[in-house]
DRENPA-3360 file (N, C-alpha, C; in nm, 2 decimals, always signed):
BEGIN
1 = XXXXXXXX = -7.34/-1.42/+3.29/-7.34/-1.28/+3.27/-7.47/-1.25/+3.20 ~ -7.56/-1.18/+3.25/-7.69/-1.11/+3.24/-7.67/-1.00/+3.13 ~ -7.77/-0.92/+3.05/-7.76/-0.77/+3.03/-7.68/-0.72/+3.03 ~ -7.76/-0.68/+3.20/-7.72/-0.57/+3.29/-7.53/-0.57/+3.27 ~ -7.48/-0.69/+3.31/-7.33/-0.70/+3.34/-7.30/-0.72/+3.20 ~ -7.30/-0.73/+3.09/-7.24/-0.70/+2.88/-7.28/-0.53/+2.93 ~ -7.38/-0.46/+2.98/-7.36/-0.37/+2.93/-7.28/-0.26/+3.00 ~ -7.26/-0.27/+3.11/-7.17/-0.24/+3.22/-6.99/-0.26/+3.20;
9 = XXXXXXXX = -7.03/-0.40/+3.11/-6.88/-0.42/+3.09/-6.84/-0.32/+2.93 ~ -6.92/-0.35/+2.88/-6.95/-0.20/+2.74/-6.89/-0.11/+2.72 ~ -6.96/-0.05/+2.84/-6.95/+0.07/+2.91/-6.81/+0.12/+2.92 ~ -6.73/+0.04/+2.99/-6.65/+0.04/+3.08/-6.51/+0.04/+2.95 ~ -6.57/-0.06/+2.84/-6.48/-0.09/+2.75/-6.44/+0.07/+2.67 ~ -6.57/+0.13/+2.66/-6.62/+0.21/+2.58/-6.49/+0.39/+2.62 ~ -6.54/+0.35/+2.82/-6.46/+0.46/+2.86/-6.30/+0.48/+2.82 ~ -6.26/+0.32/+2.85/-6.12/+0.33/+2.84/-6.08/+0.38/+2.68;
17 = XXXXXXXX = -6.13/+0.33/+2.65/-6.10/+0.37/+2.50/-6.11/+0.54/+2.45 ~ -6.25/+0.56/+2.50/-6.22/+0.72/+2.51/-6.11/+0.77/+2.56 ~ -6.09/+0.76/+2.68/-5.95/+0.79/+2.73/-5.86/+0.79/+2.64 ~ -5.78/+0.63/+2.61/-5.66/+0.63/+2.48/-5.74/+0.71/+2.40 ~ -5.83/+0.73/+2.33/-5.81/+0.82/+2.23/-5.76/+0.98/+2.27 ~ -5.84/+1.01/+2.40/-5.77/+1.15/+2.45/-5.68/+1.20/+2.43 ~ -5.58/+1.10/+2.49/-5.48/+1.09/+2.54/-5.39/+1.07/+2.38 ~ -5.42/+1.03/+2.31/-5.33/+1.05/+2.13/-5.38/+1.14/+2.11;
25 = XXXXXXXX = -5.50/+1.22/+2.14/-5.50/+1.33/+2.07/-5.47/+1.48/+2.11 ~ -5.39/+1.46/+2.23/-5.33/+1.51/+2.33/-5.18/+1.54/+2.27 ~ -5.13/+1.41/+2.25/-5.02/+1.39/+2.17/-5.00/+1.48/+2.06 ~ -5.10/+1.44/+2.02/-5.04/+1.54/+1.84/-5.10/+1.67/+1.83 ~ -5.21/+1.71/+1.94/-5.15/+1.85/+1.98/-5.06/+1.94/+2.03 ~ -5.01/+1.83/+2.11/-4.92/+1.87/+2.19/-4.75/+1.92/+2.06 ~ -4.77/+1.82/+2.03/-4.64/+1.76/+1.87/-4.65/+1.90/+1.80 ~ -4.82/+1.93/+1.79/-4.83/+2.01/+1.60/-4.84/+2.18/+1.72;
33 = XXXXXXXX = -4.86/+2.16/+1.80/-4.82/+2.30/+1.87/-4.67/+2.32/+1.87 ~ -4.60/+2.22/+1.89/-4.46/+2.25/+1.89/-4.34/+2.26/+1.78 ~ -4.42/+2.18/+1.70/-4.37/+2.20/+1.54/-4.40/+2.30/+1.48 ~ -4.57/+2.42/+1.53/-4.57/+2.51/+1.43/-4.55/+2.61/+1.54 ~ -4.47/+2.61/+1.63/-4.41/+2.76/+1.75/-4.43/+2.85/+1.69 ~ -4.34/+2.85/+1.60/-4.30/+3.02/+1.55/-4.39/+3.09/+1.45 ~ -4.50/+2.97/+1.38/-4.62/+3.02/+1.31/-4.69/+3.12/+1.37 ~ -4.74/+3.20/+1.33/-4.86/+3.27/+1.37/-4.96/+3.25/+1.33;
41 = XXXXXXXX = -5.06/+3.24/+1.43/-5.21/+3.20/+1.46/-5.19/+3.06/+1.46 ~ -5.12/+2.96/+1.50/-5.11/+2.84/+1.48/-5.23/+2.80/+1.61 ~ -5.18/+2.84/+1.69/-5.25/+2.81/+1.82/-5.43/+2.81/+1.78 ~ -5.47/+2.92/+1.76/-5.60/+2.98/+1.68/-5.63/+2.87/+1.59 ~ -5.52/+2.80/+1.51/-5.63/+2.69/+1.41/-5.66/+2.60/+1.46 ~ -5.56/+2.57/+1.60/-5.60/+2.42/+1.62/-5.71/+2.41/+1.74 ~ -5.75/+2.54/+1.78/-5.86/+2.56/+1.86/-5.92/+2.53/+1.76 ~ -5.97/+2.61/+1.64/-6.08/+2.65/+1.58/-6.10/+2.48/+1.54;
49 = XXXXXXXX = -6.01/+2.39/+1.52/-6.01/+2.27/+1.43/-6.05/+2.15/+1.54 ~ -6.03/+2.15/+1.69/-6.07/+2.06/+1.80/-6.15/+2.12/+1.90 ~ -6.20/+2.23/+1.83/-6.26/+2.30/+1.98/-6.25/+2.35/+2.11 ~ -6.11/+2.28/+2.11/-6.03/+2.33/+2.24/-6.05/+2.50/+2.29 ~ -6.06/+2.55/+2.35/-6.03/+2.68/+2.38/-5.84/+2.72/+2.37 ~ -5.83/+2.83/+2.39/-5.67/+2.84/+2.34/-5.61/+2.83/+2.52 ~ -5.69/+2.85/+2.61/-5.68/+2.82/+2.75/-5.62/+2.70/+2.78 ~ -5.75/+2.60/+2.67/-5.74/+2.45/+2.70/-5.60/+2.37/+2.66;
57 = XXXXXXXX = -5.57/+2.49/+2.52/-5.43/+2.46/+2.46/-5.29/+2.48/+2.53 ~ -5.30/+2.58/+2.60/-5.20/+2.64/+2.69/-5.15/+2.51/+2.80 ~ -5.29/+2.46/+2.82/-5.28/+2.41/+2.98/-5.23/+2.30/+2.96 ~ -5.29/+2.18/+2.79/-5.21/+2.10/+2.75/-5.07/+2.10/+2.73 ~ -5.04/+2.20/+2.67/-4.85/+2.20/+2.66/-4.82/+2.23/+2.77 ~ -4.90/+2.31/+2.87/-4.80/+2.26/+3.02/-4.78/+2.16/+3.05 ~ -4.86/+2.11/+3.08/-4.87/+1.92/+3.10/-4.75/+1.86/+3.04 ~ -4.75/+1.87/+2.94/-4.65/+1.79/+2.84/-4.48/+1.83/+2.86;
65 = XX = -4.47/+1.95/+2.97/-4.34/+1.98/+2.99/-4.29/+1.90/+3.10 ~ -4.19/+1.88/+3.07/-4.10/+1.80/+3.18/-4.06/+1.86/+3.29;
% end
């Protein structure tokens, strides 16, 4: 194994892992949107707090419906 192929495999380690993290932090959006429903502006903080758009928020809790 050369470089080239440690850094490719890096790489590769680097993405998946991005991914699982996504993918948990998907989760506990998905969780703290549903826990704080009936709050108002809840949606609004957790944009303001991940950057999400409130679009991006919507589209995750669809996802997450059965």
């Amino acid at each position: 194994m050369d470089e080239l192929d440690r850094a490719v495999a890096k790489h590769e380690r680097a993405k998946r892992a991005e991914n699982d993290t996504r993918a948990e932090l998907h989760a506990v959006i998905r969780k703290v949107l549903t826990e704080r429903a009936d709050e108002r502006g809840a949606q609004a903080d957790v944009s303001r707090r991940t950057g999400y758009t409130r679009e991006t928020l919507r589209l995750l809790m669809k996802e997450g419906t059965p």
